[in-house]
N, C-alpha and C positions, 0 to 999 in steps of 0.2 A: 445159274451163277450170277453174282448181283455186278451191276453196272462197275463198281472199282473194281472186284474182281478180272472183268472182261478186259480192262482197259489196261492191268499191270500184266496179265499173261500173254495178253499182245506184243506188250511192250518188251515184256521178257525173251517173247521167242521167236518174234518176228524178225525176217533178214533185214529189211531194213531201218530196224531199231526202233528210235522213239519215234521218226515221223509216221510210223504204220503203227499206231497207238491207235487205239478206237476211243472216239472221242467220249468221252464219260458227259454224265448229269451234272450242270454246271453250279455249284455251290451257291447258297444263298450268301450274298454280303460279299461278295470273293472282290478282293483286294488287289492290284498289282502288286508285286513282291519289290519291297524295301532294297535301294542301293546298298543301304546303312545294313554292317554286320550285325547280325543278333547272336546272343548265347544260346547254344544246343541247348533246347531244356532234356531233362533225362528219358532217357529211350524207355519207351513202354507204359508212357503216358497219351492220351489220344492228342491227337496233334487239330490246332483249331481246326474245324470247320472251314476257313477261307484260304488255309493253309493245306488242304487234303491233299493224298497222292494223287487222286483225278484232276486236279485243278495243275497240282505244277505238272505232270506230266503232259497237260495238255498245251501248257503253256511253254513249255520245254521244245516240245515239237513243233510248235508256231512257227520259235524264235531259229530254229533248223529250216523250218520249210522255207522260209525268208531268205534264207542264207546267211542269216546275224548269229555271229559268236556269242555264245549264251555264254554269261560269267558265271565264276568261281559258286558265289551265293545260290546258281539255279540248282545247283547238281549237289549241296550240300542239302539245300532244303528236299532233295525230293530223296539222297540218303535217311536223313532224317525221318521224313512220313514212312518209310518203307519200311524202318526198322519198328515203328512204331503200328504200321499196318500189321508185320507180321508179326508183331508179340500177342496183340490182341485178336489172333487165330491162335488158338492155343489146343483145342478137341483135337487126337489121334484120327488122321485117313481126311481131315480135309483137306480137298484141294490146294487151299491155299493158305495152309502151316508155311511151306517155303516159298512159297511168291514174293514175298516181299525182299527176302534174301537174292530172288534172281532179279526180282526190279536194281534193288543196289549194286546188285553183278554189272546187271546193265549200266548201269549209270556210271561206273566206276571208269568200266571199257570206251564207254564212248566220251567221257571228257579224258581217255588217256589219247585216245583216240585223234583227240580234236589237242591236244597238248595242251588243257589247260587246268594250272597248278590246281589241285582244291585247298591246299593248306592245311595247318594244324585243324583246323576244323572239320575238311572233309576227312583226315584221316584219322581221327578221333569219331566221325558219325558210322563209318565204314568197320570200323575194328570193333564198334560198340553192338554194332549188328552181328560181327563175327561170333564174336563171345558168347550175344543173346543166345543166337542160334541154336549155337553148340550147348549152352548150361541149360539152357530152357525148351527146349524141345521136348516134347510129349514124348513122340517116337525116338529117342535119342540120334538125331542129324548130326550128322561128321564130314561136315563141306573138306573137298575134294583141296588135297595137298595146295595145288596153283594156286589158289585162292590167298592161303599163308604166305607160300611164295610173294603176289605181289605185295601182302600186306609187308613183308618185311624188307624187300628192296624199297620201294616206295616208303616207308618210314626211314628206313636206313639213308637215303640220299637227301630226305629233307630234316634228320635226326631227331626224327619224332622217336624220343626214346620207349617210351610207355606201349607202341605199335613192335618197335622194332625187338623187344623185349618179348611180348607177350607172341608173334609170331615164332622168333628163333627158337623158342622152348617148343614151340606145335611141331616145328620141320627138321631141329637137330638132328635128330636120328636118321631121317631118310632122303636128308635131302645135304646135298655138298656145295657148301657157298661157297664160288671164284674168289681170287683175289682181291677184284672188286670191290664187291659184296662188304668179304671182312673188313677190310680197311673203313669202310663207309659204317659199319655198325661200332668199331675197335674206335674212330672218328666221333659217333654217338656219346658211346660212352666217356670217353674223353671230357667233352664238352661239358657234360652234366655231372660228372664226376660219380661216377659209377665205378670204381676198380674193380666191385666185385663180379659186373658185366663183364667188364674189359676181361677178365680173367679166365671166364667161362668162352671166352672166344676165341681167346688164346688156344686153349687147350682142346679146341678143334680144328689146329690147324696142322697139315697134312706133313709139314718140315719144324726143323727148327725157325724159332722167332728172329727177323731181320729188325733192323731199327727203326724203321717206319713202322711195325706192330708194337713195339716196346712203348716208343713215345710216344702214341696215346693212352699207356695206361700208364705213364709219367707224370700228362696230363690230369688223368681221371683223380690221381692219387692229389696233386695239385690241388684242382676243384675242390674235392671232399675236406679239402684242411689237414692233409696229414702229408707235409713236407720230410718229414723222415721220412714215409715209406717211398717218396720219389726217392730222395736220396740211392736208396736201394739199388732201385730199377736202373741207377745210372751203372751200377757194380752188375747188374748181370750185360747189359749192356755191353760191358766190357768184357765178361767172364763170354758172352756169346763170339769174342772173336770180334767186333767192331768197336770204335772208337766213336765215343759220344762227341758232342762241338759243340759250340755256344749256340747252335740253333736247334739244340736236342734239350737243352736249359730252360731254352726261353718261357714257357708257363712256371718252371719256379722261380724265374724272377719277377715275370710279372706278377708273382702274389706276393713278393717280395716286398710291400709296395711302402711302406717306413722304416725307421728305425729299430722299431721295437721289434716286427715280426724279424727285421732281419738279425736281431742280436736274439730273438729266440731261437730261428734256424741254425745259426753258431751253437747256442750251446748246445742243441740237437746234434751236430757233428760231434760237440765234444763226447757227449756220453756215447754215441758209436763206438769213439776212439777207444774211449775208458772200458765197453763193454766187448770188445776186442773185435766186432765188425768191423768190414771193409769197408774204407771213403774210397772214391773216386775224385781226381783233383775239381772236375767239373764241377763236382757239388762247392764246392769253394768259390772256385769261379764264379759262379752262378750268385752267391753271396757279393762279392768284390763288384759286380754289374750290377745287381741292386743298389750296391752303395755308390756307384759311380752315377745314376740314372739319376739318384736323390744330388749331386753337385756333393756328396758327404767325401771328400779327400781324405780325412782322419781316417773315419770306419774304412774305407778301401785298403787303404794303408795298411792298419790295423790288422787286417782280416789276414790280409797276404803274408807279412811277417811271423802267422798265426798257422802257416803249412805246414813246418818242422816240429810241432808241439802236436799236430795231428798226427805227423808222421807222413807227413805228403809233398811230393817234390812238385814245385812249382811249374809250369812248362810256359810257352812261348806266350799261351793265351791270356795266364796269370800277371804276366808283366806288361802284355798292349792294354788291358783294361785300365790298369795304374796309370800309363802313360796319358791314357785318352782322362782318363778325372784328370791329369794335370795340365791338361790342353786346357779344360775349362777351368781349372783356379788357374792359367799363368803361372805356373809354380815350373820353371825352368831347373834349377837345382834338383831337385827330385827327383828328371826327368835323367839329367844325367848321372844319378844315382843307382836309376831303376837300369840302366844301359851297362853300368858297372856292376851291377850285379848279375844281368844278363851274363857278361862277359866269364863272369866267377866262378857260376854254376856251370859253365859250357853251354847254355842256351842259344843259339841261332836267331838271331834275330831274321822277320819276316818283311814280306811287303809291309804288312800292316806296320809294324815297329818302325821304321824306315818314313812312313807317311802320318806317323804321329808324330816323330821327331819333328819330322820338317814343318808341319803345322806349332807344334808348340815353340819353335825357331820362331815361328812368324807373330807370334803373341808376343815379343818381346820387339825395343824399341831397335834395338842391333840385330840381326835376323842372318847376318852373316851364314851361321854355321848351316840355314836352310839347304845352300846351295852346295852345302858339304856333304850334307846325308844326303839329298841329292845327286852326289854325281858316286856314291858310297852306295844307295841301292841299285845305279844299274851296272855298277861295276859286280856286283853280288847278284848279278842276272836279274835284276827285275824290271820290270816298265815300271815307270810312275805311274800313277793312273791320271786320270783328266783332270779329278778334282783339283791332286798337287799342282800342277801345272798353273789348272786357273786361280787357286789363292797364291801362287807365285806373282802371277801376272798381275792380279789384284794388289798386292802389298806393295808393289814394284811402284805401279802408279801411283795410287795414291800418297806414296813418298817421295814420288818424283824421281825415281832411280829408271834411268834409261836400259837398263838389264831385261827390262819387260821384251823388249824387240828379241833378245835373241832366246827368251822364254818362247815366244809367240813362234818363233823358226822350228825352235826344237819341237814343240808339239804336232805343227805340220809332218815334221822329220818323220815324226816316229807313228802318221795314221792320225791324229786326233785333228777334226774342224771343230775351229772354233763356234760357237752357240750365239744366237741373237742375241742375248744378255750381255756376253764377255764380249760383244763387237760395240756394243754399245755403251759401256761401263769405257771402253777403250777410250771412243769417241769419244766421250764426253769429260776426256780427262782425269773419272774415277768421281766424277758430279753425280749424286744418286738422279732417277726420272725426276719426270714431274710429278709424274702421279706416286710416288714415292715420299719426294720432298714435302706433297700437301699431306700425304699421311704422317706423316712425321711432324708437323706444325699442327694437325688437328691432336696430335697424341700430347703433345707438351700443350697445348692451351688445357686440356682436357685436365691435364696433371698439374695445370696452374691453377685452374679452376675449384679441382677440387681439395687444393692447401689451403683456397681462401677459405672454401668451407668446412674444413678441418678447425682452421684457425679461430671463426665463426663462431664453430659446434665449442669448442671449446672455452671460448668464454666465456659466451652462456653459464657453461657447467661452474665457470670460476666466481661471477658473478651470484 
C-alpha cells in the first residue's frame, strides 16, 4: 500500500482520528496553507502537489496535537484532496476506491465534532464527494443512509439549498424528517425562492400544513417573482382554518418595493377578482404597507377605497395602515376620516388604532385631542404602550406644557420606568445632547456646503 494510502486509512479508521494519522512523505515545495479563501477547483482533477491529502492531513493533526483549533479552510481543503484522491482510484477491488470517501467522513465528524462551521464551501466539497461516489464508482457504492442524513440537516440549517435538495431526494422515502428538519429545509426554500422545493416538502408532511409551513412557501413564491401565486397561498392559509397577519405578508411587501411593482400587484388582484378566485384582504393589506413604507398616502389611499370593487371587506388592519401613512404626511383630516369610517363599517378599533391617533394628534400644533384617545383606549381596556407615553412626555416639554408631570405619574402607575434617554430629554428641558446637537451642525454645514457647490457646478454649466 503506498505511503498516502497508509496515511488516509489511518486516518479513516483510527480511534483517535487525525492525530493517529501515520505520518506520510513530506511533499516537495509544500507550502503553509493560505488564511485567504480559495475557490474549490472541480472534484476529480489532481490536487497540487503542495496541496496533497498527506500533507493537510499531516498538518491537520499537528494543529490537534498542539491543542490549536484548526480552521474552517483546514478541513475544506483536506475534503477537497480526498474527494479528488478517491476519484483518481477508479480500478474495481482496490483498496482504496473508498478511502477517500471515509477520509472526508472523517473530517466531516471531527470538525462537527470540534463545532467548527465549514460553510458553503465545506458543504459544497463534502456533497461533491457524495455524488462523485455514488455516480462514479466502478463497483456501484451506495454510502449508507446517515451520511444523506447529515448532508441534509447540515445544508438545511445553513440553507445551502443545492445540499439540502440533492440529499432530501436520496432519504425521502426511508427516512422521516422532525418538525425541525422541515421547517429548516421549507426556510431554504423560502430564501432562494424555490416553491417548487417548498411544495415537495410540504407534501411530506405527516398533518395538515400550519402557518409557519405555508409561509415559507409564501416566501419562496415571493423570491421567484410571482406575487400572484403568494397571493394564493394567503387563501389556503385561510381556507386551512388560520388567519394570516401582517407578519404572514411581510416578503410581499418587501418585494413590494416601488410603485410600479406595486400597481402591477393591484392589477394582479384585479384579474383574480375578474377571473372569480378568491383574494384574501391580506393581500391588500400587504399592497397598502408597501405604499405606506414608500411615504405614498395617495396610492395607500387609493388601494384601500379599492376593497369593495375586489369584493373585500376591509378589517381593522386595513385602516391602522392608512392611519400610520397619515402620521407621516401630518394629514389629521384623513385620520379622522379613516376613524369615521371605521365607525360605519362596525370596525373596532384596536390598541394599535388608539396609538396612531394619539401620535398623529401629536404632529399637529393643537394636540389636545391626544389626551382624548388617550384616556378613550384605556377606557376600551387597553394599556397604552411606553412608546405613547414617551412621545406624550416629549411633546409636553418641548412646548412647555406642564401635563408632562402627570404623564410621567401615570406611566410609573401603570409598571413602565422611565429609560436614560426620556430622564434626560427631561432634564435638559427637551435640549437635544451634545453629541446630538454637533451632529446636527455637522449635518447642516454639510448641506450648506454642498448648495454652494451645487451653485458652483452649476455655473460653470451656465457659463
Amino acid at each position: 500500500m503506498s505511503t498516502i494510502c497508509r496515511s488516509c486509512w489511518s486516518l479513516a479508521f483510527s480511534k483517535r482520528g487525525f492525530a493517529a494519522a501515520a505520518t506520510p512523505r513530506p511533499a516537495r515545495n509544500a507550502k503553509p496553507l493560505a488564511n485567504k479563501r480559495t475557490p474549490l477547483p472541480r472534484l476529480g482533477r489532481q490536487a497540487p502537489e503542495q496541496e496533497s491529502l498527506a500533507v493537510l492531513i499531516q498538518r491537520l493533526a499537528r494543529l490537534k496535537s498542539e491543542n490549536r483549533r484548526p480552521r474552517p479552510e483546514a478541513y475544506v481543503a483536506i475534503l477537497r484532496a480526498a474527494g479528488d484522491f478517491s476519484l483518481s482510484r477508479t480500478a474495481p477491488g482496490e483498496e482504496s476506491e473508498n478511502l477517500g470517501w471515509q477520509v472526508a467522513q472523517a473530517a466531516w465528524e471531527d470538525a462537527k465534532a470540534g463545532n467548527v462551521e465549514l460553510g458553503p464551501e465545506g458543504m459544497e466539497a463534502f456533497l461533491r464527494i457524495a455524488e462523485k461516489i455514488e455516480n462514479d464508482s466502478a463497483v456501484g457504492v451506495r454510502l449508507d443512509q446517515s451520511a444523506w442524513v447529515d448532508i441534509l440537516i447540515a445544508s438545511a440549517d445553513a440553507h445551502f439549498l443545492s445540499g439540502a435538495e440533492t440529499a432530501w431526494y436520496r432519504v425521502k422515502s426511508s427516512y422521516t424528517a422532525d418538525e425541525g428538519l422541515i421547517l429548516s429545509l421549507l426556510n431554504a426554500a423560502g430564501r432562494w425562492g424555490r416553491p417548487d422545493f417548498a411544495s415537495t416538502i410540504l407534501e411530506s408532511l405527516p398533518v395538515a400544513p400550519q402557518e409557519q409551513h405555508l409561509a415559507p412557501l409564501l416566501e419562496a413564491f415571493c423570491n421567484a417573482g410571482e406575487v400572484p401565486n403568494a397571493f394564493q397561498v394567503l387563501v389556503s392559509i385561510r381556507d386551512a382554518g388560520l388567519t394570516p397577519t401582517m407578519a404572514t405578508v411581510q416578503p410581499i411587501v418587501s418585494v413590494l418595493s416601488n410603485a410600479e411593482v406595486i400597481d402591477q400587484a393591484f392589477y394582479g388582484l384585479e384579474d383574480m377578482y375578474k377571473s372569480g378566485q378568491p383574494i384574501d384582504i391580506t393581500a391588500l393589506n400587504a399592497l397598502i404597507d408597501a405604499s405606506a413604507r414608500l411615504g405614498d398616502l395617495q396610492r395607500a389611499r387609493a388601494t384601500q377605497t379599492a376593497a369593495t370593487d375586489l369584493g373585500l371587506t376591509p378589517n381593522v388592519d386595513t385602516f391602522n395602515l392608512i392611519l400610520s401613512c397619515c402620521i407621516t404626511a401630518q394629514h389629521r383630516p384623513l385620520g379622522d376620516t379613516i376613524l369615521n369610517e371605521m365607525s360605519a363599517q362596525s370596525v373596532s378599533p384596536s390598541a394599535t388604532t388608539y396609538e396612531n391617533m394619539i401620535n398623529l394628534c401629536l404632529t399637529q400644533p393643537t394636540y389636545e385631542d391626544a389626551f382624548y384617545y388617550l384616556e378613550k383606549a384605556k377606557a376600551d381596556g387597553f394599556k397604552p404602550s411606553y412608546a405613547v407615553y414617551n412621545s406624550l412626555v416629549r411633546k409636553c416639554i418641548t412646548t412647555n406644557d406642564s401635563r408632562w408631570r402627570l404623564v410621567v405619574d401615570e406611566m410609573k402607575s401603570v409598571g413602565y420606568r422611565l429609560d436614560n434617554e426620556l430622564h434626560e430629554f427631561i432634564n435638559s428641558g427637551g435640549k437635544p445632547r451634545r453629541g446630538e446637537e454637533k451632529g446636527r451642525r455637522r449635518s447642516d454645514e454639510s448641506k450648506r456646503s454642498n448648495g454652494k457647490g451645487k451653485q458652483r457646478s452649476d455655473k460653470k454649466e451656465g457659463e
